[in-house]
N, C-alpha and C positions, 0 to 999 in steps of 0.2 A: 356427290356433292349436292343432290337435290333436297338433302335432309337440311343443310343448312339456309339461316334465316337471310335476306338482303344484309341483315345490322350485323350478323357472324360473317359473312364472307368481308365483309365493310374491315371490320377486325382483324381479319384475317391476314388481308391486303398490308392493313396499317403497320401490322407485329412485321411480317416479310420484308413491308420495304424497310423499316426500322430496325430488323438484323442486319439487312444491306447495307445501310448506311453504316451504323456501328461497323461493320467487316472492312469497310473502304477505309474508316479511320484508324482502325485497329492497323491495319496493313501499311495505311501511312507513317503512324506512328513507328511500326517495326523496324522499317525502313530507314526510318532517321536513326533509328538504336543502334541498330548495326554500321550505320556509317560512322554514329561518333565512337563505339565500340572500336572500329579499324582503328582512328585516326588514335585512341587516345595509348592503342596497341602502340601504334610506332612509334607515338612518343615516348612510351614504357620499355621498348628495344634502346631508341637513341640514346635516352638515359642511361640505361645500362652499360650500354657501349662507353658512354665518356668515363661512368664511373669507372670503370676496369680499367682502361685504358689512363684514367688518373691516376690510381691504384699503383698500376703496374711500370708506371715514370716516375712515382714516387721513389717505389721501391729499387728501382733502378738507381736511383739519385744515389740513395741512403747507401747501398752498397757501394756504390763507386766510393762516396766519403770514408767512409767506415774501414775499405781497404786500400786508401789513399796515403 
């Protein structure tokens, strides 16, 4: 590192902590993805679950009528 000038090592510093930082926000950012990622999962299960389960009282109904 003695090849480098005081203004390159300066540089140097500046680019590392500025990957740093980017990395910290990069990871916060992940962070949040993934949890609205879970939350909007469950929602996408629950949904499914009513649907079916609407579905499937529907067709219940319809056949009780039907062979009524």
């Amino acid at each position: 590192m003695s090849d480098l000038s005081a203004k390159e090592l300066g540089r140097l510093l500046e680019k590392v902590e500025s990957t740093e930082r980017m990395m910290h926000e990069m990871s916060d950012r992940m962070s949040r993805l993934e949890a609205q990622l879970n939350t909007h999962r469950g929602l996408g299960i629950g949904i499914l679950i009513a649907i079916t389960t609407i579905t499937a009282s529907g067709a219940s109904m319809i056949t009780k009528w039907l062979n009524a």
